[in-house]
C-alpha positions as CSV (number, residue, x, y, z in Angstrom):
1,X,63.7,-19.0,190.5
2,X,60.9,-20.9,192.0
3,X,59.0,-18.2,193.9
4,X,59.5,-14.8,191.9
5,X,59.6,-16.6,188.4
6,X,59.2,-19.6,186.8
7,X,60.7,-20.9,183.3
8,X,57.8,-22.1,181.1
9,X,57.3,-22.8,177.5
10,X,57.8,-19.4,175.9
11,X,60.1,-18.6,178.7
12,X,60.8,-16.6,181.9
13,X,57.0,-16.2,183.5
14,X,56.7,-13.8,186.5
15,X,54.5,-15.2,189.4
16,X,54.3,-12.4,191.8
17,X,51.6,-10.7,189.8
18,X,49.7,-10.3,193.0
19,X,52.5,-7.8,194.9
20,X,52.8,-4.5,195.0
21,X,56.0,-1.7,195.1
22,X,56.3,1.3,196.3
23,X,60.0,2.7,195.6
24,X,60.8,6.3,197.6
25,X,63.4,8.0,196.1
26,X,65.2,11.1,197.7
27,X,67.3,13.4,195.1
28,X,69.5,16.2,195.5
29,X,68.4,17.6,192.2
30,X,65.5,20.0,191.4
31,X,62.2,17.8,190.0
32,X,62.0,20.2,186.8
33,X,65.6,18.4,185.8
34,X,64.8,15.7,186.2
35,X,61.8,16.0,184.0
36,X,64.0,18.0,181.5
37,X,66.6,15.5,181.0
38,X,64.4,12.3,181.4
39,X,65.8,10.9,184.2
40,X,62.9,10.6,186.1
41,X,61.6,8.7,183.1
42,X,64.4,6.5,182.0
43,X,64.2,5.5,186.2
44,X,60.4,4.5,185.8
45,X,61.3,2.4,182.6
46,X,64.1,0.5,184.4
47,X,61.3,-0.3,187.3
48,X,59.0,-1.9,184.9
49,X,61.6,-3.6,183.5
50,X,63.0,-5.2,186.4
51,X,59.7,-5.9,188.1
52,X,58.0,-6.8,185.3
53,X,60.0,-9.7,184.9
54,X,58.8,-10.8,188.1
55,X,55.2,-10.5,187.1
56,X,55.0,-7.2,189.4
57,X,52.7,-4.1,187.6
58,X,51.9,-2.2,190.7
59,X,55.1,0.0,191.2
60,X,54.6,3.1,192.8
61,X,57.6,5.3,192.4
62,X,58.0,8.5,194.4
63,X,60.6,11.1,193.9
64,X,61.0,13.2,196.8
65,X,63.1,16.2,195.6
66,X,66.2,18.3,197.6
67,X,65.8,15.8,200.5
68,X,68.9,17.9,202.3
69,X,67.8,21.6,200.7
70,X,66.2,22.2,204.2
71,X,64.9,21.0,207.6
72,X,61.1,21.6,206.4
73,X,62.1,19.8,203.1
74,X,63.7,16.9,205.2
75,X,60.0,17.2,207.6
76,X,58.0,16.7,204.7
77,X,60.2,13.7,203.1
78,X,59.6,11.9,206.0
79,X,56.1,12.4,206.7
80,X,55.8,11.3,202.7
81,X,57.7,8.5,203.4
82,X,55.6,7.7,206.4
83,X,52.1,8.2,204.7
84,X,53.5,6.1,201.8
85,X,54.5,3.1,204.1
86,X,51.0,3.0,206.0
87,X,49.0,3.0,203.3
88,X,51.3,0.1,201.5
């Protein structure tokens, strides 16, 4: 409390509307379960919650899919990973 959020009169008040998050997930999994089973949603629900609270709307989440199916696969990860982080 104090620099992420503040208790006012109708309660918890997030003051770090100004920020930014970018969250890089590596999976073992294949993207289209994830779609089919709604975990990639029920994951992006659980960062607006959390961040929310802290006033944060910008969250950029980024599922990077069989990070260990391959070398190339692990190549391109990073380089995401990289691109993602420079432009933050």
């Amino acid at each position: 409390m104090g620099f992420a959020y503040r208790i006012g009169e109708k309660g918890p008040e997030g003051l770090l509307k100004h920020m930014r998050v970018p969250i890089l997930t590596t999976t073992m999994g294949i993207e289209e379960r994830y779609k089919q089973f709604g975990i990639e949603d029920a994951i992006r629900t659980l960062d607006r919650v959390t961040w929310g609270f802290f006033g944060i709307r910008s969250v950029e989440h980024i599922f990077l899919y069989q990070a260990a199916a391959s070398p190339e696969a692990r190549k391109e990860h990073l380089e995401t990973a990289y691109r993602v982080g420079r432009e933050f």
